[in-house]
C-alpha positions, 0 to 999 in steps of 0.5 A: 766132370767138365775141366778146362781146355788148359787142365785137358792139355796138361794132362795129356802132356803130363800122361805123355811125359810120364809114359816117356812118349819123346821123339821115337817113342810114340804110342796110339793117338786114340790111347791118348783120351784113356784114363779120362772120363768117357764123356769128354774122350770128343775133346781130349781128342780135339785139344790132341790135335791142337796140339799137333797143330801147334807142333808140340806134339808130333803125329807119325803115321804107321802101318798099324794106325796113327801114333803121336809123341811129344816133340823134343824141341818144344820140352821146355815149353811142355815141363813149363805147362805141365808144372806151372 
């Protein structure tokens, strides 16, 4: 199963957005690449961190391991991607 970096990113914002991963909820980044086909876990994880990078989601560091949530100020720019 090969899907497009776009359908990767919407799906990851679609996953985070139904679980309700916004500002001080977070979960595991490595829980994000679960519930996609185990061959393409390399670039979830890599479009995860472009989304980072593009500040729509937003990386915490805790004790327990690195968490990531979808950042509140960007929610109109996700709901756009995510029903477009």
């Amino acid at each position: 199963m090969k899907l497009s970096s776009f359908e990767i990113k919407r799906r990851i914002l679609r996953k985070m957005a139904r679980h309700n991963y916004w500002g001080g909820k977070h979960t595991a980044f490595d829980n994000i690449s679960k519930g996609f086909p185990k061959e393409i876990w390399k670039e979830v994880r890599k479009e995860l961190e472009k989304l980072v990078k593009q500040g729509i989601v937003i990386k915490k560091p805790t004790g327990y391991g690195l968490h990531v949530s979808l950042n509140v100020r960007m929610k109109s720019e996700i709901e756009k991607t995510i029903f477009d």
